[in-house]
Wavefront OBJ file of the C-alpha trace (Angstrom):
o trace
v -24.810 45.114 1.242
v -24.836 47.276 -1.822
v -21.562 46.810 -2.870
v -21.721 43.034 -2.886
v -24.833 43.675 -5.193
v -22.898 45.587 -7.637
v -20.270 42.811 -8.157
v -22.765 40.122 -8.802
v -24.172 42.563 -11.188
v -21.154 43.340 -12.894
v -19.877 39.865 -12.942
v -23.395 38.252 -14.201
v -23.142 41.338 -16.964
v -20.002 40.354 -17.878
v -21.234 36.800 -18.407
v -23.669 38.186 -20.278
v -21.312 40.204 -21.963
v -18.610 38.110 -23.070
v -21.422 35.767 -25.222
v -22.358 33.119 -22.536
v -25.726 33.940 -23.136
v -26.819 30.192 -22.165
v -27.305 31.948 -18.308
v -30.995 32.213 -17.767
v -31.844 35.378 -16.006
v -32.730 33.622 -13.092
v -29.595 33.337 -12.699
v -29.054 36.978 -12.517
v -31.778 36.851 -9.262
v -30.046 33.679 -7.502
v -28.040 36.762 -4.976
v -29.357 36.671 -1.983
v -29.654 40.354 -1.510
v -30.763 41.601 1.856
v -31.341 45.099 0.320
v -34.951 43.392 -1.437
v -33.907 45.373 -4.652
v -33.008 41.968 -6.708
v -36.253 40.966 -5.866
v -38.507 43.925 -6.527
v -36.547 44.001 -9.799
v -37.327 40.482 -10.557
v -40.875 41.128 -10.177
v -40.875 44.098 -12.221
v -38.748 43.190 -14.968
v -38.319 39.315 -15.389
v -41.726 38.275 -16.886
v -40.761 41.236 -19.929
v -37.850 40.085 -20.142
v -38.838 36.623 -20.838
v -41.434 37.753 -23.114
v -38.595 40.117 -25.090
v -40.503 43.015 -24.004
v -37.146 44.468 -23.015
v -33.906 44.052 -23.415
v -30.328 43.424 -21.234
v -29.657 47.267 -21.657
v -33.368 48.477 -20.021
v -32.756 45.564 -17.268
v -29.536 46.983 -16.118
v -30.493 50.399 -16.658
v -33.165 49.732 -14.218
v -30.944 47.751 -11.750
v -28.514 50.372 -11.805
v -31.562 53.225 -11.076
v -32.417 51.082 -8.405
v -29.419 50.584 -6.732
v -28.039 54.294 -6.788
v -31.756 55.358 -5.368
v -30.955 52.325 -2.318
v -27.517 54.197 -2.232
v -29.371 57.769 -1.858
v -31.781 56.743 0.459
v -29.286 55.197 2.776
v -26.615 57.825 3.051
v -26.278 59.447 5.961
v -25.506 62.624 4.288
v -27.851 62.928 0.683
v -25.906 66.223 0.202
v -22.678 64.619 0.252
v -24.058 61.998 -1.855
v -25.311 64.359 -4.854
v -22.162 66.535 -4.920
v -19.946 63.373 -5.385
v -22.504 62.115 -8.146
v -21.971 65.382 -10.212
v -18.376 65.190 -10.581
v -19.498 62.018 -13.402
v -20.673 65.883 -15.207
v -17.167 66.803 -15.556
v -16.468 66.803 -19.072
v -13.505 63.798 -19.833
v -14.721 62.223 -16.568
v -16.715 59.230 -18.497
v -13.617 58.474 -20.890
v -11.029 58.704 -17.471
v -13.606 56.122 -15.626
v -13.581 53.789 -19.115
v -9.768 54.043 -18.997
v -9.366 53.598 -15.358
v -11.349 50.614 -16.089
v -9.713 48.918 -18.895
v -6.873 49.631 -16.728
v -7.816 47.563 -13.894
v -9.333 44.810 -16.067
v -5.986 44.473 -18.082
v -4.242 44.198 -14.168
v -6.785 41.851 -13.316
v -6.249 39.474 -16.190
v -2.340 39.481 -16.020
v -2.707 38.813 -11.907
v -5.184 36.045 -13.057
v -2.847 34.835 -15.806
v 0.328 34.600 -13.340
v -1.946 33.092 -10.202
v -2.651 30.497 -13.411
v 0.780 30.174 -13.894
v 1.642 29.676 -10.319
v -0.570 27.227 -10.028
v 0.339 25.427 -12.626
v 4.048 25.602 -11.559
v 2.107 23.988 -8.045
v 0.807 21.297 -10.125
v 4.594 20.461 -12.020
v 5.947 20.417 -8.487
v 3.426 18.367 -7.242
v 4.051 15.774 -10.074
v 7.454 15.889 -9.988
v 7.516 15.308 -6.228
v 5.152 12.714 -6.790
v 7.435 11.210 -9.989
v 10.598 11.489 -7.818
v 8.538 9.424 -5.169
v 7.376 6.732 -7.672
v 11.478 6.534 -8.751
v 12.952 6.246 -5.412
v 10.034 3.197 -4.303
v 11.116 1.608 -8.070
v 14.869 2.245 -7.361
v 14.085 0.904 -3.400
v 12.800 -2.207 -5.369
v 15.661 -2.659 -7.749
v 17.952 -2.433 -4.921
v 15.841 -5.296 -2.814
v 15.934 -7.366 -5.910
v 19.838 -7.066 -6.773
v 20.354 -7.546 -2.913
v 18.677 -10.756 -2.888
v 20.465 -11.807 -6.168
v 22.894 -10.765 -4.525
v 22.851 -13.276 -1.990
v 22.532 -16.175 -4.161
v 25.317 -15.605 -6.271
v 27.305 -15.000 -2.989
v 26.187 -17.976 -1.733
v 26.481 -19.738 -5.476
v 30.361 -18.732 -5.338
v 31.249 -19.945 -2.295
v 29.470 -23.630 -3.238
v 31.572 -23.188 -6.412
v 34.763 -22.146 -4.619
v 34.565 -25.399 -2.021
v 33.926 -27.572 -4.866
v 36.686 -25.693 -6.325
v 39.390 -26.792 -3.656
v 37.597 -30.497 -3.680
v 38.313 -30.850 -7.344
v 42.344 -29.326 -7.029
v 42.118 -32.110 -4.006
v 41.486 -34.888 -6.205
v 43.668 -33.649 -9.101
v 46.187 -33.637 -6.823
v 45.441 -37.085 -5.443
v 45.117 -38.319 -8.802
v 48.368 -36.752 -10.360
v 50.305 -38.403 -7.259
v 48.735 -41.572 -7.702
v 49.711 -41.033 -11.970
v 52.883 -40.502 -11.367
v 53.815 -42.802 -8.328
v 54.059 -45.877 -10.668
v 55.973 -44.086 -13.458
v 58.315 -43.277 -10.519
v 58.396 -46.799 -9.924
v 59.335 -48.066 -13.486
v 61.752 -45.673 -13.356
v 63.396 -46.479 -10.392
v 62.971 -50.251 -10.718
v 65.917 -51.960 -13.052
v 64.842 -53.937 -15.724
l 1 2 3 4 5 6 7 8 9 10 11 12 13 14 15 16 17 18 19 20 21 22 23 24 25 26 27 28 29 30 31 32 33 34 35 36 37 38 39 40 41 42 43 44 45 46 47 48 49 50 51 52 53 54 55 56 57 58 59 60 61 62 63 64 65 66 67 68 69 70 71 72 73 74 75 76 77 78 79 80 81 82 83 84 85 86 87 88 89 90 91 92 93 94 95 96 97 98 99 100 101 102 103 104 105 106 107 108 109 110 111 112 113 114 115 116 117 118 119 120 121 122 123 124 125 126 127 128 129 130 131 132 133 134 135 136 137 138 139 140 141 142 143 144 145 146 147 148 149 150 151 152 153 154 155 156 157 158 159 160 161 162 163 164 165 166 167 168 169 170 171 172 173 174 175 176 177 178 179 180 181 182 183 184 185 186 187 188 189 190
């Protein structure tokens, strides 16, 4: 319950943070938080913030209070619970967590930046299967098209090819009748 508290938190803070300061608090309140501390902060802190009674840094400071006191008065062991909160005393511990935490961040960003990337690979794929699609239906169409043409000129040839042998017919015919009555002069004596 907590936990998914913190993360809206951190993630409207970091909203906040990186200058997208268009977000209306109310925004910051739209969790639906089943612990009742979002709402007892709202109450408390909204109206002064409005009013720029107080700033991000008190409202935070105040969400955080509120949580860790949620997280105190719910453990089963409070002991526990305070001896784990002093280690933050250890001297270095602060700059380790800030580390730790750039750390993570950085990771974050390069796993975002190469799910990005993968995704974008998904969307060349995705148009290129789509581009080889649209290039086999236009080569499917050029095919139908030089099929049917084809056809015709199959069918044009063979026209040409029996007029062909009609033409040689009467050439022949012709040459035959040509010559039979020079082969008659010829043969006849004068």
């Amino acid at each position: 319950m907590v936990e998914e508290l913190w993360c809206h938190a951190v993630r409207f803070l970091d909203m906040y943070r990186t200058g997208d300061h268009s977000g209306h608090i109310g925004q910051l309140y739209q969790f639906e938080d089943q612990t009742g501390i979002l709402e007892t902060h709202r109450q408390c802190l909204a109206q002064p913030y409005e009013d720029s009674q107080v700033d991000m840094k008190i409202m935070y400071y105040e969400l955080i209070r509120m949580m860790t006191n949620y997280e105190r008065e719910n453990c089963k062991d409070p002991e526990l619970y305070d001896s784990t909160k002093s280690v933050g005393k250890i001297e270095g511990y602060q700059e380790l967590t800030n580390k730790l935490q750039r750390f993570l961040n950085q990771r974050f960003i390069l796993d975002i930046e190469e799910l990005n990337k993968k995704h974008a690979g998904d969307n060349i794929a995705i148009y290129g299967d789509q581009n080889i699609n649209q290039k086999i239906d236009d080569l499917e169409k050029s095919f139908n098209i030089l099929a049917a043409n084809n056809k015709i000129l199959s069918e044009s040839c063979a026209s040409l090819e029996s007029k062909n042998e009609i033409l040689e017919g009467e050439i022949e015919t012709l040459k035959e009748k040509i010559l039979e009555p020079q082969d008659n002069k010829e043969g006849t004596p004068m």
